[in-house]
C-alpha positions as CSV (number, residue, x, y, z in Angstrom):
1,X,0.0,0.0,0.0
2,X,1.3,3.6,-1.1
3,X,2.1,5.6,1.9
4,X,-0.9,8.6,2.3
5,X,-3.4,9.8,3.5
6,X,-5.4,7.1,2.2
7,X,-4.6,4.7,4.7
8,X,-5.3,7.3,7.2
9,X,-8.4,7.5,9.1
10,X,-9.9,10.5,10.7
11,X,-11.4,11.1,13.8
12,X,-14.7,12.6,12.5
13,X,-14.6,9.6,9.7
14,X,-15.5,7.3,12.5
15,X,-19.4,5.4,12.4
16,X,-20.5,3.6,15.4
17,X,-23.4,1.0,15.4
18,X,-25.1,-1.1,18.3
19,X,-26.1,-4.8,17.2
20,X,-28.3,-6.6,19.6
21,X,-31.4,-9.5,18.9
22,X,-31.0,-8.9,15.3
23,X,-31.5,-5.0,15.4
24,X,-29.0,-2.2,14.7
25,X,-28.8,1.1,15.9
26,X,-26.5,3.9,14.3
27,X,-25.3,6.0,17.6
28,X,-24.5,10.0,16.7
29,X,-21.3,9.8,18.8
30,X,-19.4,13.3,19.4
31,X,-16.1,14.0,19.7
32,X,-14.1,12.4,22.4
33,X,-14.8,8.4,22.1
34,X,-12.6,5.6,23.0
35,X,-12.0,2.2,23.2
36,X,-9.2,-0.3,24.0
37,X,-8.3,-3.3,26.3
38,X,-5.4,-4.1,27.9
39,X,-3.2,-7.6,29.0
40,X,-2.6,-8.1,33.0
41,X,0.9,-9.7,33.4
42,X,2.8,-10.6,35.8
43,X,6.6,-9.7,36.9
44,X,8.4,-11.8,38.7
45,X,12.2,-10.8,40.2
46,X,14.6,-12.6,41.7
47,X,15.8,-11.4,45.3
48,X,18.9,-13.1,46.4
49,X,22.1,-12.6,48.7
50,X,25.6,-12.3,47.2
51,X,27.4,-15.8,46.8
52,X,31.0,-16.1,47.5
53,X,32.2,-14.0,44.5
54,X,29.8,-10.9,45.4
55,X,27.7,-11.7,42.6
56,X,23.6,-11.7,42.8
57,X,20.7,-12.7,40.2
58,X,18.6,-9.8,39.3
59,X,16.9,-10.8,36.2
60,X,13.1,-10.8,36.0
61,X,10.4,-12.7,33.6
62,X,7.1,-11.4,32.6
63,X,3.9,-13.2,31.7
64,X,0.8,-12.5,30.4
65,X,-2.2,-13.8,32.7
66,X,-4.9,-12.4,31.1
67,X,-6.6,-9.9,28.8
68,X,-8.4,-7.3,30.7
69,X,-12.0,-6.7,29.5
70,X,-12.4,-4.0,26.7
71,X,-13.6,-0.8,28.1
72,X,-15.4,2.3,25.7
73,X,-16.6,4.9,26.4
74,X,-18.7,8.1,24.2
75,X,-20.6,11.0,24.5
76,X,-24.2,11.6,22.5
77,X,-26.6,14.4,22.2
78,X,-29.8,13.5,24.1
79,X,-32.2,13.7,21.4
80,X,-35.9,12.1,21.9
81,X,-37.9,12.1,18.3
82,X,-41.0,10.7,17.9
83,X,-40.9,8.3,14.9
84,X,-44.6,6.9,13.4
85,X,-46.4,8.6,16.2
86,X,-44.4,6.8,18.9
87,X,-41.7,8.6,21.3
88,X,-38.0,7.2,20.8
89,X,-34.3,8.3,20.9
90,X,-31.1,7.4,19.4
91,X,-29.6,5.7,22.6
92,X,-33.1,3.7,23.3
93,X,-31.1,-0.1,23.6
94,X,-28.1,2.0,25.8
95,X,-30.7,3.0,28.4
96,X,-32.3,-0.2,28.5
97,X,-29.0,-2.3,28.9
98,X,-28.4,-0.2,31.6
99,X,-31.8,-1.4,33.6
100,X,-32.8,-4.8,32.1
101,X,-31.5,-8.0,31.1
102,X,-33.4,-8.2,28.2
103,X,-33.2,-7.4,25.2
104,X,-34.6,-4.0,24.1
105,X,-38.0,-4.2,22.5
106,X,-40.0,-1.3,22.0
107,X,-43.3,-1.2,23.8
108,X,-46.4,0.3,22.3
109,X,-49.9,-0.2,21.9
110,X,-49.3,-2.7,18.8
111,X,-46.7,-4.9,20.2
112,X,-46.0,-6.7,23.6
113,X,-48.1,-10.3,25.0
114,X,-51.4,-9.3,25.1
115,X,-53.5,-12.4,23.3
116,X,-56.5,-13.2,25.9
117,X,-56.0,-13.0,29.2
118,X,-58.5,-12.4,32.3
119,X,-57.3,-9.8,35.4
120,X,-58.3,-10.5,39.2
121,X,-57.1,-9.1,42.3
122,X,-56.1,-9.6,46.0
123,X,-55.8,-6.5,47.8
124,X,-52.7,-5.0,45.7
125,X,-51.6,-8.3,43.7
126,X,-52.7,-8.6,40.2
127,X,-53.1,-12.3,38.4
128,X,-53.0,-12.4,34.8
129,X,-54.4,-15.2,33.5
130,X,-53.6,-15.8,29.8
131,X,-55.1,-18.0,27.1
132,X,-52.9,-18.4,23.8
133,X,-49.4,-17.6,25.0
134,X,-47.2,-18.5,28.1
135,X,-45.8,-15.8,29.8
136,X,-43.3,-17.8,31.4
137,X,-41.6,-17.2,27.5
138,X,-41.6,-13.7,27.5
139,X,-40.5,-12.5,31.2
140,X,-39.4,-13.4,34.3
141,X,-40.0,-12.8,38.4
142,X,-38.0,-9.7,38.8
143,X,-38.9,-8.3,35.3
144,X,-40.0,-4.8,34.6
145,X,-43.5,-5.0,32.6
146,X,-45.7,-2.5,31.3
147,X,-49.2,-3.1,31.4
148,X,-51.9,-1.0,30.0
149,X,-55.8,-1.5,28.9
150,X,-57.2,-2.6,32.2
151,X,-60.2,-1.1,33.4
152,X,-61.7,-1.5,36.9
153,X,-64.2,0.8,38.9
154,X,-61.4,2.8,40.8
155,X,-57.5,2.0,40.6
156,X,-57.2,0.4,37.6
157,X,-53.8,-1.5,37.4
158,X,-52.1,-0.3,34.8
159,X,-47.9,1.3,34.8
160,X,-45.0,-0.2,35.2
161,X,-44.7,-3.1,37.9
162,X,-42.3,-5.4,38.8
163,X,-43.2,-9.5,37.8
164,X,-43.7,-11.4,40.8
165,X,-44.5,-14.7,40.1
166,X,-44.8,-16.4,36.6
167,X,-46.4,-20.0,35.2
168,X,-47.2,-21.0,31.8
169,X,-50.8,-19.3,32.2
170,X,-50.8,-17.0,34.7
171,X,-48.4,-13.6,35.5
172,X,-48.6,-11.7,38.9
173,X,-47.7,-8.5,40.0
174,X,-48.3,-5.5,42.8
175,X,-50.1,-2.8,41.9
176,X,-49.3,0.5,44.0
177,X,-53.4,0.9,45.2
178,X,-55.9,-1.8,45.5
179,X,-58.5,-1.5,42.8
180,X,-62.4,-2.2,43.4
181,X,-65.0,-3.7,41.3
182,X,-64.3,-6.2,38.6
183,X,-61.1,-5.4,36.4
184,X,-61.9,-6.1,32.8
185,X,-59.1,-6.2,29.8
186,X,-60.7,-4.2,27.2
187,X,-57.4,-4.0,25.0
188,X,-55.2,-5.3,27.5
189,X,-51.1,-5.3,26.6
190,X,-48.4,-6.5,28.6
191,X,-45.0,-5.3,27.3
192,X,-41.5,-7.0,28.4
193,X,-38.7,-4.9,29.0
194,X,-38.0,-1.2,30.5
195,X,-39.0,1.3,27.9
196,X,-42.4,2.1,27.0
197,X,-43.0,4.2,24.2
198,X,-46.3,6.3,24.1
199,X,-47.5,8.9,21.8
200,X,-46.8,11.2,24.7
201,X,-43.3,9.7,25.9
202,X,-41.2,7.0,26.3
203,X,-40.0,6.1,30.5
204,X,-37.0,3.9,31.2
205,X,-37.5,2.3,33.9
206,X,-35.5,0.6,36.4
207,X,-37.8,-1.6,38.4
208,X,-36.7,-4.6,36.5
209,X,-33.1,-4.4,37.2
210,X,-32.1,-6.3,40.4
211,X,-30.3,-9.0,38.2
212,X,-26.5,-10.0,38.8
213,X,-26.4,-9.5,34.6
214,X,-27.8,-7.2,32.8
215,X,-28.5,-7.2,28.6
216,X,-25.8,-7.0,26.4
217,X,-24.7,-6.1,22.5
218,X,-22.2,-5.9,20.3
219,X,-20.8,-2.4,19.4
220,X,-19.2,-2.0,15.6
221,X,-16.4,1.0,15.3
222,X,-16.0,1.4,11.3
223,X,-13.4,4.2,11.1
224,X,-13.2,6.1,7.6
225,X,-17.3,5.0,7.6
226,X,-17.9,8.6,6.8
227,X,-15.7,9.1,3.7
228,X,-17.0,6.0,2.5
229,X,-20.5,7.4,2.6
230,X,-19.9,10.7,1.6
231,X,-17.6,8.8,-2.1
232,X,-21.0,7.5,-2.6
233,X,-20.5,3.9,-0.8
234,X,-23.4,2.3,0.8
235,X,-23.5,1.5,5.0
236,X,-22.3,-2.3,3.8
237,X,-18.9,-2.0,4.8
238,X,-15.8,-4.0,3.9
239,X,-12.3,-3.5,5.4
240,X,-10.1,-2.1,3.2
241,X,-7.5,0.7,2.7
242,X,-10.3,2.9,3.3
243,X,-11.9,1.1,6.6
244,X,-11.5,-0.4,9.2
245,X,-14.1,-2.1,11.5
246,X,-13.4,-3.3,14.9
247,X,-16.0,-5.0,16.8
248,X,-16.2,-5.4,20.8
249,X,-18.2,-8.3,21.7
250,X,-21.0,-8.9,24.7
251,X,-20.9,-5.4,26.0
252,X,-22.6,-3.8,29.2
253,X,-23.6,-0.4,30.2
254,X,-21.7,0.4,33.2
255,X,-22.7,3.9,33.5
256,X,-24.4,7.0,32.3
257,X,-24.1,10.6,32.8
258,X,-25.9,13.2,31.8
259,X,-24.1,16.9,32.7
260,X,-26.3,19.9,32.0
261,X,-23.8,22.8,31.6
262,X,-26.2,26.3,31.5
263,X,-24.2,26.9,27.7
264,X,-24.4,23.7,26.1
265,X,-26.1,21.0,24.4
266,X,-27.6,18.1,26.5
267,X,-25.5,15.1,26.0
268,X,-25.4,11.7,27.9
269,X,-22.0,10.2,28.8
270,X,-21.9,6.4,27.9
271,X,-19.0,4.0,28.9
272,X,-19.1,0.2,29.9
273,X,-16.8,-2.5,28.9
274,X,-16.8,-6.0,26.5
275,X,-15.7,-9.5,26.1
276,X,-13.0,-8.7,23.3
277,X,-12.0,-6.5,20.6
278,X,-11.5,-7.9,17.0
279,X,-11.2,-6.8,13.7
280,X,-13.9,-7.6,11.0
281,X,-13.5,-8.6,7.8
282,X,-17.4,-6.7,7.1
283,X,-20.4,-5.3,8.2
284,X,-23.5,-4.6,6.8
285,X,-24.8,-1.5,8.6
286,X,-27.5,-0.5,6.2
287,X,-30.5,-1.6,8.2
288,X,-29.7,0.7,11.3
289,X,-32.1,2.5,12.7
290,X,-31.1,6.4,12.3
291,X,-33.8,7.4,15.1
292,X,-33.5,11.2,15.3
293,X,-30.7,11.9,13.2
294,X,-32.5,13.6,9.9
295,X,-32.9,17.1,11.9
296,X,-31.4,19.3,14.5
297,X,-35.2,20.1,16.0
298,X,-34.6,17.5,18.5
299,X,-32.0,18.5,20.3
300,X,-32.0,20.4,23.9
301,X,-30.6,23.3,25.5
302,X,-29.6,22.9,28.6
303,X,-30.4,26.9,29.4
304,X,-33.9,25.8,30.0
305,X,-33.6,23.1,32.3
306,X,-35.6,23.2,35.6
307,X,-35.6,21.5,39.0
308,X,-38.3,21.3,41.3
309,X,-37.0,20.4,45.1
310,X,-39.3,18.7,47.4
311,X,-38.4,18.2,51.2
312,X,-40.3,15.3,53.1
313,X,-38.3,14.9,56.1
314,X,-37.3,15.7,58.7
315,X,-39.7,18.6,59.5
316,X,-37.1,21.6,59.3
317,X,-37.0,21.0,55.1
318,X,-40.7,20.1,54.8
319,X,-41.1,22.2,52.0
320,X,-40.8,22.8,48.2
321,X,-37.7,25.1,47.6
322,X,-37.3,27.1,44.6
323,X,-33.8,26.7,43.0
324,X,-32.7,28.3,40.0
325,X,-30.0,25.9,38.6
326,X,-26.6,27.1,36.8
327,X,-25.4,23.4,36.5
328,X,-25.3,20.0,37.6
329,X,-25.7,16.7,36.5
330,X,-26.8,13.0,36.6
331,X,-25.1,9.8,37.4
332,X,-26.3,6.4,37.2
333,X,-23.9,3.8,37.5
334,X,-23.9,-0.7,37.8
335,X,-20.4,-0.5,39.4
336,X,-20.0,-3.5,37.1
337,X,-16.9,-6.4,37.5
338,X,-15.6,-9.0,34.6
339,X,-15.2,-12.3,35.6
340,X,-11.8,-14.0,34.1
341,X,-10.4,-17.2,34.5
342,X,-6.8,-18.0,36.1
343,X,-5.9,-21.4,34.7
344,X,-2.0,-21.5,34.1
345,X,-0.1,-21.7,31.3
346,X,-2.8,-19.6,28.6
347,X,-3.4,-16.1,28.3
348,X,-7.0,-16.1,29.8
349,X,-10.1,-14.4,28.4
350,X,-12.7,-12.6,30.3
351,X,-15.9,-14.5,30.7
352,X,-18.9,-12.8,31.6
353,X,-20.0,-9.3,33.5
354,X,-21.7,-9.3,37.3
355,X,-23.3,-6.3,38.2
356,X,-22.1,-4.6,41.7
357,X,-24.5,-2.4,43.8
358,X,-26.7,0.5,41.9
359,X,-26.2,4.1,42.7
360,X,-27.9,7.1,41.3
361,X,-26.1,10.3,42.3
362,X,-25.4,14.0,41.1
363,X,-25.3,17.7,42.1
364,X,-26.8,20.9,41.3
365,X,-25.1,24.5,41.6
366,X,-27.2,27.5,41.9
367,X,-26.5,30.8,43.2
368,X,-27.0,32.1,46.9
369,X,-30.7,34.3,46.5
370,X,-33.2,35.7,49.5
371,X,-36.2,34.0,47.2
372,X,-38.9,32.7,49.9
373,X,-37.7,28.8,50.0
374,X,-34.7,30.0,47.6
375,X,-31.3,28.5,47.9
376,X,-30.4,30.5,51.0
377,X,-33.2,28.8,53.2
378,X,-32.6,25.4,51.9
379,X,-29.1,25.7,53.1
380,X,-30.1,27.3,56.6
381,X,-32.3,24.2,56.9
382,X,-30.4,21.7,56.0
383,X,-27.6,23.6,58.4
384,X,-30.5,23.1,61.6
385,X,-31.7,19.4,60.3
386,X,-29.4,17.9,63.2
387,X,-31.5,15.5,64.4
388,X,-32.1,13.3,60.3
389,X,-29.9,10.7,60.2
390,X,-31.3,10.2,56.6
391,X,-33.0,13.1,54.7
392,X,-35.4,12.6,52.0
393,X,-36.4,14.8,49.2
394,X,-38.2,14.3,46.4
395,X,-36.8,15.7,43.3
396,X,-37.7,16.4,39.6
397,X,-35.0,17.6,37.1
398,X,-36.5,18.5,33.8
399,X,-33.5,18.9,31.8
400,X,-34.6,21.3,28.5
401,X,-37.6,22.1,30.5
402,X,-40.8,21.0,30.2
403,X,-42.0,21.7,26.3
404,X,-40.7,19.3,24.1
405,X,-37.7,18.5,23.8
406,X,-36.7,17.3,27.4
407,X,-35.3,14.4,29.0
408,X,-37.1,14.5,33.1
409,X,-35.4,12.6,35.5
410,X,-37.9,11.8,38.5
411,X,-36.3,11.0,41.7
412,X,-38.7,9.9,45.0
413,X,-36.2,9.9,47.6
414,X,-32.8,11.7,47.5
415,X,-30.5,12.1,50.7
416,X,-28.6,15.8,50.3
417,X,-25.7,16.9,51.9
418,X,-25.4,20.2,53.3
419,X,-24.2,22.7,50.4
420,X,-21.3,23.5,50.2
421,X,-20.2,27.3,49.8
422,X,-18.9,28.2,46.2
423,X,-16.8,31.4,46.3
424,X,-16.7,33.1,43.2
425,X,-17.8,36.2,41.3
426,X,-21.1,35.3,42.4
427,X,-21.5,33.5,45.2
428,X,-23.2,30.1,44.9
429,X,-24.1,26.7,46.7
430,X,-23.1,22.9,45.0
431,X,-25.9,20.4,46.6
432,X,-24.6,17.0,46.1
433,X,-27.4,14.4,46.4
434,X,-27.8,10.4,46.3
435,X,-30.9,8.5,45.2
436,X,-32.4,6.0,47.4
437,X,-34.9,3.1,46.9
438,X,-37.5,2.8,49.3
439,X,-36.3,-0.2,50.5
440,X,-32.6,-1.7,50.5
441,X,-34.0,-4.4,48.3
442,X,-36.2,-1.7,46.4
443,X,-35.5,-0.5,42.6
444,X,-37.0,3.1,42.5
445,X,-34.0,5.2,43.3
446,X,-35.4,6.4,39.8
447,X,-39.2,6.4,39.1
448,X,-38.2,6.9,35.5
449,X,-35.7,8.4,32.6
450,X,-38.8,10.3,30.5
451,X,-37.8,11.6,27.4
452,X,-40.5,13.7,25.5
453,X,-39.5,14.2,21.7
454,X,-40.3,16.4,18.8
């Protein structure tokens, strides 16, 4: 091959698609991505006295144990659409991976398990009973489902519950108020999985993940995928001088961050780590989804973005504060591990992900202001609140606001710290806050991810 800049490949040349369950998604990755994996070795010295001519062994010998699992990482704009009346984004099967441990699959009022199926009740439990499919097939206890269509005199059951108990006929879950009456299934749907798309919205929810592994998918880098298109080439790629496509295998979503900056562009941090990195001879890319890519309408400002601050206890924050926000953001994290194997003698491969405990935590910054219930008075209260061991506020952050475009992240119970005191040109307060379930074994830290498109 002729040395040039033909066997180059640009940064901003790069494509990036998710493959999972037969689907592909083209992510609209920014600047600033990465991926790579690493080998663990060993070294092992010698450490020895003299002998009797004042000579000692220092040589050393290194060995390769293992490869370390691949880790990537990218930023992309947060941009919800709606596509054939239905609410979506370009990073749908990234938010699910991060909750579930299935397979993303887009739940609206024409797909999911409905077929014939009867609804009775016992205080707040729920029995499905199906005719025609077996639910056993399609989830599993511990599963996040969305259920919708079920009518009752007061309460009907419908949302997003966690599965309970499953058989081949029948499908249980708790409902958050007992219903009355007779609960009919006029239209009935139960949809698998954590998102559920509406004409209004699509939530991602994270009832459904208390598993030890959660979904995973194969991520395609094609660098010089852009050139290609632009020459007039098609999204079938085939390495060459002019790409180069490097897959990483069984990936998981470790964590996610979204960081609303008061100047910028809403963008979610991605990263996570895979089984292995290879090169591919090809890939045929041309069926990806391109879910909000076609216009710049979509995308949000973070100038606009709102927080609404709720104290429940103890009694000295009882009150809804009124916090104008200059910045912040969002983490949610799996604190993930990879499993390899130690035999001897082989350079071992990772196996397999486990997850490690779930956190949900962030901060806002605001400035210091007199307002009634303003930013001062949270921070005198929180200052007096000697007595809460654990505080709990309920917080909304509507990041673009709350006309469409906006992604709301809606928080039930959040333990704050005390501001701390930011000394600059105007003074301001960083509250740093953690999410908590409402039980150690709960899932709600987060009620939801909502993102409303355009």
């Amino acid at each position: 091959m002729a040395v040039g800049d033909t066997n180059l490949f640009f940064n901003r040349d790069t494509k990036v698609y998710l493959a999972q369950g037969g689907v592909i998604w083209e992510l609209p990755i920014l600047n600033g991505y990465s991926f790579s994996q690493n080998t663990n070795s060993s070294n092992i010295t010698l450490s020895e006295m003299s002998d009797q001519f004042g000579r000692s062994r220092r040589g050393q010998r290194v060995f390769n144990d293992s490869l370390a699992p691949a880790e990537w990482s990218f930023d992309i704009y947060a941009r919800p659409t709606i596509l054939s009346t239905y609410h979506r984004a370009p990073e749908e099967a990234l938010w699910n991976s991060l909750f579930s441990s299935r397979n993303f699959v887009l739940a609206n009022s024409t797909t999911g398990f409905g077929g014939t199926f009867t609804a009775t009740f016992s205080g707040t439990t729920i029995t499905l009973t199906f005719t025609g499919v077996d639910p056993s097939t399609k989830v599993s206890v511990g599963d996040a489902i969305n259920v919708t269509g079920l009518t009752a005199t007061t309460n009907a059951p419908n949302g997003t519950f966690v599965v309970t108990g499953v058989t081949s006929t029948t499908l249980t879950y708790v409902a958050a108020v007992a219903p009355t009456g007779t609960i009919t299934a006029t239209s009935g749907v139960v949809r698998s999985g954590t998102a559920a798309s509406t004409t209004s919205q699509i939530d991602f929810s994270p009832l459904g993940s208390n598993k030890s592994a959660l979904a995973t998918f194969d991520l395609y880098f094609v660098l010089g995928a852009n050139k290609v298109l632009t020459e007039g080439g098609t999204a079938n790629y085939a390495a060459s001088d002019a790409t180069t496509i490097y897959r990483i295998s069984e990936c998981c979503v470790n964590e996610a961050t979204m960081n609303f900056d008061v100047e910028g562009i809403s963008t979610v941090s991605w990263s996570g780590m895979g089984k292995l990195i290879s090169e591919v001879a090809a890939y045929d890319a041309s069926s990806a989804l391109q879910i909000g890519l076609a216009s710049n309408s979509n995308m949000i400002r973070n100038r606009l973005t709102s927080a609404v601050l709720t104290g429940v206890s103890p009694t000295q924050v009882a009150k809804t504060y009124n916090i104008t926000l200059t910045g912040g953001s969002i983490t949610i994290s799996n604190n993930m591990s990879f499993l390899t194997p130690e035999s001897l003698g082989v350079v071992n491969t990772p196996l397999g992900h486990v997850t490690g405990g779930r956190s949900v935590t962030g901060s806002l910054t605001c400035y210091a202001d007199e307002l009634d219930n303003g930013s001062i008075e949270l921070y005198e209260d929180m200052l007096l609140a000697t007595t809460a061991v654990t505080n709990k506020f309920q917080l909304a952050i509507n990041v673009g606001g709350t006309t469409a475009p906006y992604v709301q992240f809606d928080m039930g119970q959040c333990h704050l710290e005390v501001p701390s005191v930011n000394i600059d040109d105007v003074i301001g307060y960083e509250v740093n806050f953690t999410a908590l379930p409402s039980s150690i074994s709960g899932t709600d830290e987060l009620n939801k991810v909502r993102y409303v498109g355009v």
